[in-house]
N, C-alpha and C positions, 0 to 999 in steps of 0.2 A: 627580466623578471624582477617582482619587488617585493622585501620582506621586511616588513616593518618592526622593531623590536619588542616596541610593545600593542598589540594584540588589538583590535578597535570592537567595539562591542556591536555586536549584529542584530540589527531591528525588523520583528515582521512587521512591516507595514500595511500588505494588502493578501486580498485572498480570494480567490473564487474558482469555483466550480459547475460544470453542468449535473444533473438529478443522474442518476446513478440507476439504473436499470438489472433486472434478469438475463439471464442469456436468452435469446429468440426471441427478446418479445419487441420493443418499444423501437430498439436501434438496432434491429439485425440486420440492416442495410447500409449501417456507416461505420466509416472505417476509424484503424485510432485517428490518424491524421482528420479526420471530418472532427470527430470529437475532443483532438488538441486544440486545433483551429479556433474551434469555441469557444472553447474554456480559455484561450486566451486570446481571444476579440472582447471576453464580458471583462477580462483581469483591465485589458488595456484604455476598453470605453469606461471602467467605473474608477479606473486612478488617473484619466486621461494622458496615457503612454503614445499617443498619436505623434511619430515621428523621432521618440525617446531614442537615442544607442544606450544599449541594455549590455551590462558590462559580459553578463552570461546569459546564455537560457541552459538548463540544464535538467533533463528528463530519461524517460524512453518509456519503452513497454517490455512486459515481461515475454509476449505473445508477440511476436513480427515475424516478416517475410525479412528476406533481400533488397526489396527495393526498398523498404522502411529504414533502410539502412543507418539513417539518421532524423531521425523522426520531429524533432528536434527544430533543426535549421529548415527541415521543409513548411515542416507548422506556422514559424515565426514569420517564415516567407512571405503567408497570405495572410496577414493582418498588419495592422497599421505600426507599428512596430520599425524602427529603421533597420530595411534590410540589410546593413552593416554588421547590428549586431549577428555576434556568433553563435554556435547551438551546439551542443553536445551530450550525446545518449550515454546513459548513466544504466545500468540495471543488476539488480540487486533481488530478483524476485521477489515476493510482498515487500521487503523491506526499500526497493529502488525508487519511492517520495520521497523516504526520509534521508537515503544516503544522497539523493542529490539536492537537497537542502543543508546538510552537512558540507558537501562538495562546494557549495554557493557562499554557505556561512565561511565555511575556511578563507576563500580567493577574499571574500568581504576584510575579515579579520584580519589577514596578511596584507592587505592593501595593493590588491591588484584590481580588483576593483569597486565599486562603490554600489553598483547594484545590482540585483540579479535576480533572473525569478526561477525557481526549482518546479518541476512539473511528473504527470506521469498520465497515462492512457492504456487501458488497456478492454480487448473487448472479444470475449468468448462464443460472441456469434460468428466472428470472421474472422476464424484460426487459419492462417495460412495451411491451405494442403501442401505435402509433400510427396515426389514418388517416389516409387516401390525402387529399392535397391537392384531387382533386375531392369529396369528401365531405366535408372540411371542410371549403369553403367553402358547398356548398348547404345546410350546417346553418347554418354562422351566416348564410345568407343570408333562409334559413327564421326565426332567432330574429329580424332584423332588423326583420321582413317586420308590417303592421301585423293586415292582413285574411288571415282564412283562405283564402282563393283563391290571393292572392300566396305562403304558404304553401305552400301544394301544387304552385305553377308550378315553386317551388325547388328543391321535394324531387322532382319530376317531371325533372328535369337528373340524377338519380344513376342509376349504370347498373349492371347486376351486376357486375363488375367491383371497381367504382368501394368497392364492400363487404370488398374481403381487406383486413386491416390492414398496417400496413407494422411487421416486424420491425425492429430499428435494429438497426444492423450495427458491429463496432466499428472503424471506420474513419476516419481522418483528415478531414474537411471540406475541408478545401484541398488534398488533393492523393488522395482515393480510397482511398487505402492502409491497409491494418491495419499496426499496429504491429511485424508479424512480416515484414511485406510491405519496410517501412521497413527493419528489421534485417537483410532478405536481403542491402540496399543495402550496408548496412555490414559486413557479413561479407566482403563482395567488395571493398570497398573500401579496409579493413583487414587485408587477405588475411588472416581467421582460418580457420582450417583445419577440415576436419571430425571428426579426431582429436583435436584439444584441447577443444572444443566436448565432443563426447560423454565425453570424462575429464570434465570439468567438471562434467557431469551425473551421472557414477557415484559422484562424488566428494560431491555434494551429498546423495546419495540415501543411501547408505553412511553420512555421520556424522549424517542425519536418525535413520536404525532405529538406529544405534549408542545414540543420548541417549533414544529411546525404550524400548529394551531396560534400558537402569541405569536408569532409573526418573528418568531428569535432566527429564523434562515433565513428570513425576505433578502438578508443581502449579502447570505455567502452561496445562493446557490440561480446562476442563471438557465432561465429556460432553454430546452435544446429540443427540435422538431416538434412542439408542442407539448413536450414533459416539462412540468413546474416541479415537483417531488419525486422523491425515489419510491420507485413502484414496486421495490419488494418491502415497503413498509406497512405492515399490518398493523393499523388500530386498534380493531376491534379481537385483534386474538388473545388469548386468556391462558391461564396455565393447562386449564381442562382440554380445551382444544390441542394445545401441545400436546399434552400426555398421552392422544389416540393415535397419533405419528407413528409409523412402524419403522423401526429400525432400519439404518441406509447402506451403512456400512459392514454392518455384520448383523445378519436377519434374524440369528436363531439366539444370540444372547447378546446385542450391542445395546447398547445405549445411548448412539450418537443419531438425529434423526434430522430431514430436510428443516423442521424448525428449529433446531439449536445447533445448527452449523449453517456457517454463510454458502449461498446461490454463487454457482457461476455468474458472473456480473459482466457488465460493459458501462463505461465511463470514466473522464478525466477530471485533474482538479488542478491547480495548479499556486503557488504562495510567492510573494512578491518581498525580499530579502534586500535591507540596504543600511548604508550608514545612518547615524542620526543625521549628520548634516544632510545627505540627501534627501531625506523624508521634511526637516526643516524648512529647506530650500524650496519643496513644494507644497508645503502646507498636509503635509502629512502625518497622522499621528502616530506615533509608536507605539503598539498594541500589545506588543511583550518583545523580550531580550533572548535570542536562544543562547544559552550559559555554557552548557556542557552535552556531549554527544558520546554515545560511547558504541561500537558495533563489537560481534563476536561472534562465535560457531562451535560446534557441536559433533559430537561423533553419535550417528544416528543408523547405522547398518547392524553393529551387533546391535545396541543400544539403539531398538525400533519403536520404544515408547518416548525418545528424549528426542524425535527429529525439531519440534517446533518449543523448544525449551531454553534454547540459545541466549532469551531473554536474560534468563536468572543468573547468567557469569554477566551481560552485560551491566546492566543492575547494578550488582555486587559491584563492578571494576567503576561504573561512573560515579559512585554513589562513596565509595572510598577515597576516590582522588577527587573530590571535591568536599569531605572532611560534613559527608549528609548522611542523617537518615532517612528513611524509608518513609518515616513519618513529617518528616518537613514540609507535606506538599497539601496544597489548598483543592488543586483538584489530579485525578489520576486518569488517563486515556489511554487502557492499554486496547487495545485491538484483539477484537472478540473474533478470529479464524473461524475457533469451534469454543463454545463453550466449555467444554471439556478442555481447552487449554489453557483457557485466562483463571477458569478455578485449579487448574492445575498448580500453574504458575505462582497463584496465593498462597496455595497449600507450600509448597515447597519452602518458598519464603518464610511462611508461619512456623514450619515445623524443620527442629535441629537434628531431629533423623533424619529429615528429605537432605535436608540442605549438606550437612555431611557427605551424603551420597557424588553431592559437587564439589566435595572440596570446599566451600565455605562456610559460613554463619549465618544464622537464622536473620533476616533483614526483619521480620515481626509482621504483624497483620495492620493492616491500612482500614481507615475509617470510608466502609461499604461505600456511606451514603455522598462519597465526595469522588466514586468511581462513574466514567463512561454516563456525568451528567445529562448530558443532551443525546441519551442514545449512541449505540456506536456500530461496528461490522455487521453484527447480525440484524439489523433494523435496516440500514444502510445499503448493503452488499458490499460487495468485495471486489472491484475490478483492482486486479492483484498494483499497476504499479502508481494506481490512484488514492489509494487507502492513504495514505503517508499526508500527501497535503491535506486531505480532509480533517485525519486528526490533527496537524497543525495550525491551521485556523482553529477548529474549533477551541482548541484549548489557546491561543493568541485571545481570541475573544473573549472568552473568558474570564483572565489575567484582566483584558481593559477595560472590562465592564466591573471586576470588581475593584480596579484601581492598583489593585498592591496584588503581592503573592507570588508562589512558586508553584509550577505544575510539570507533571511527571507524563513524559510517551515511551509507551513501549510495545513495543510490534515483532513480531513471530514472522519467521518466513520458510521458504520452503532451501532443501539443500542443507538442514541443519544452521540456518543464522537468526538471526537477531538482533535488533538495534534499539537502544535507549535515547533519550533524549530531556533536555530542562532548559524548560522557558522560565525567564520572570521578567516579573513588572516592577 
């Protein structure tokens, strides 16, 4: 093991992803591993990695079986890729892009190795079933079992019933709730409104088809099964159309609706991490610097409006120890869950009564028009542990297209966490 004293600066270099899908619709016949695969066959044929030893690949999915065991090293398996390098599943719930791009920038910066690509997949049309607690147990009570009689007493305990598998449902463990269930809490608790919510989402949807119409994704996003774009992107929808949206999460007075909260999704994405000299050595350009990372958590059981608020201790703590404000960034990509979180999340920041509530200081309000530029979650979808590398490209690109600057990630997940992140150019 090798630790270098002083610290080597970590370059995105590459990025790419396939279009980003609904649940059931487009890919509800491929699996993450089908959808890793791709996303990194397009990473390795557009930086020509054909035959590369990759110092890490490092991903996973939020949603896997057993056999996906390592999602990771089977992916890398089947593309061009030297089957040498290593793989390793990383997951973090929403937050599992950006904490294994964290995990890639570290091994980079400590000098173990020179390059590395962070990934993630994830896809809600083919959730592993699970079964039923009385069926599992008469199977392993069955494998236990020495004599075939004792066998058959086992299997003679299952009942029909006992045979429908159990879909897993994406819901908190400790308190029942989906995550949009959680954010109904916070909507109400941070009186965010149901017209700023739905701008929020017109806003996000509008400068998505804006960057796909100039041609601004022709080459961060490769086609997969015949999808060129992500097909929960709606063009032509408007604030008016939002506002007929009936409440999703709580019918008789919610404010949270299928258009200002992200779709269950399916798709992967994946970012390509390495030294300068590496990138050099192949004629590759450095497209931004990741500086500082910062993850954190939350106590979200009593406190059922603060599960996906994690961000704002993150924030605060990377934003502190690196001697920045709030307002030093050129552009901002937080990750739009539910709108109701990312205005949350502002609010808090803006205001010295919220922020008290944490324990900290008012971080202050950020200039709108330099937030979630090219669209973000809600335009996009959400395949929970693909989010992370998309908003990392995007905002890499960014930084290199404007030449100079500093840009701000921050991403909400589920479990009460949170993770921050700053690139520059």
């Amino acid at each position: 093991m090798t630790f270098l004293k002083n610290p080597r600066r970590v370059a995105v270099v590459g990025y790419n992803r396939i279009p980003f899908a609904r649940q059931n619709t487009v890919y509800a016949e491929a699996t993450i591993r089908d959808m890793m695969v791709a996303t990194l066959n397009g990473l390795v044929e557009k930086y020509k990695l054909q035959g590369e030893l990759i110092g890490e690949v490092a991903g996973g999915a939020v949603l896997k079986s057993s056999a996906e065991g390592n999602l990771m090293k089977d992916s890398l398996m089947m593309t061009a890729l030297n089957p040498a390098t290593p793989g390793v599943d990383v997951q973090q719930n929403c937050d599992t892009g950006l904490a294994a791009a964290i995990y890639i920038a570290n091994k980079i910066a400590l000098g173990q190795i020179e390059v590395g690509i962070a990934g993630g997949a994830d896809s809600t049309s083919q959730v592993p079933l699970v079964l039923g607690e009385n069926l599992t147990r008469a199977f392993l009570a069955a494998n236990r079992a020495k004599k075939n009689q004792d066998k058959a007493l086992a299997l003679l305990k299952v009942r029909p019933k006992d045979l429908i598998p159990v879909i897993p449902a994406v819901l908190e463990p400790l308190t029942g709730l989906s995550m949009g269930g959680h954010t109904e809490y916070t909507a109400k608790y941070y009186r965010i409104g149901r017209k700023e919510q739905d701008q929020l989402a017109y806003e996000s949807h509008h400068k998505m088809a804006a960057a796909y119409d100039e041609g601004w994704m022709d080459d961060m996003v490769s086609p997969f099964i015949g999808v060129e774009r992500d097909n929960n992107l709606r063009p032509d929808t408007t604030v008016e159309k939002l506002s007929t949206l009936r409440p999703a999460f709580d019918r008789k007075n919610g404010t949270m609706t299928a258009g200002n909260s992200t779709p269950l999704s399916d798709g992967a994405s994946a970012v390509l991490l390495a030294t300068e000299e590496w990138a050099k050595e192949r004629n590759l350009p450095v497209l931004a610097y990741i500086t500082a990372a910062q993850e954190a958590g939350i106590e979200f059981v009593e406190n059922k409006h603060n599960l996906l608020m994690a961000p704002v201790y993150s924030a605060y703590e990377m934003l502190k120890k690196n001697n920045l404000k709030l307002q030093d960034f050129d552009f901002y990509e937080i990750h739009e869950a539910f709108a109701a979180q990312t205005l949350a999340t502002l609010k808090i920041w803006e205001s010295e009564e919220l922020s008290k509530q944490f324990g900290i200081e008012p971080l202050g309000k950020i200039d709108r028009s330099k937030l979630n530029v090219k669209g973000g979650s809600l335009a996009a979808g959400h395949p929970f542990a693909a989010t992370g590398g998309r908003i990392i490209a995007t905002l890499a690109k960014l930084l290199n297209e404007k030449g100079s600057g500093r840009g701000f990630i921050s991403i909400c997940a589920a479990r009460g966490q949170g993770a921050t992140m700053i690139l520059e150019k």
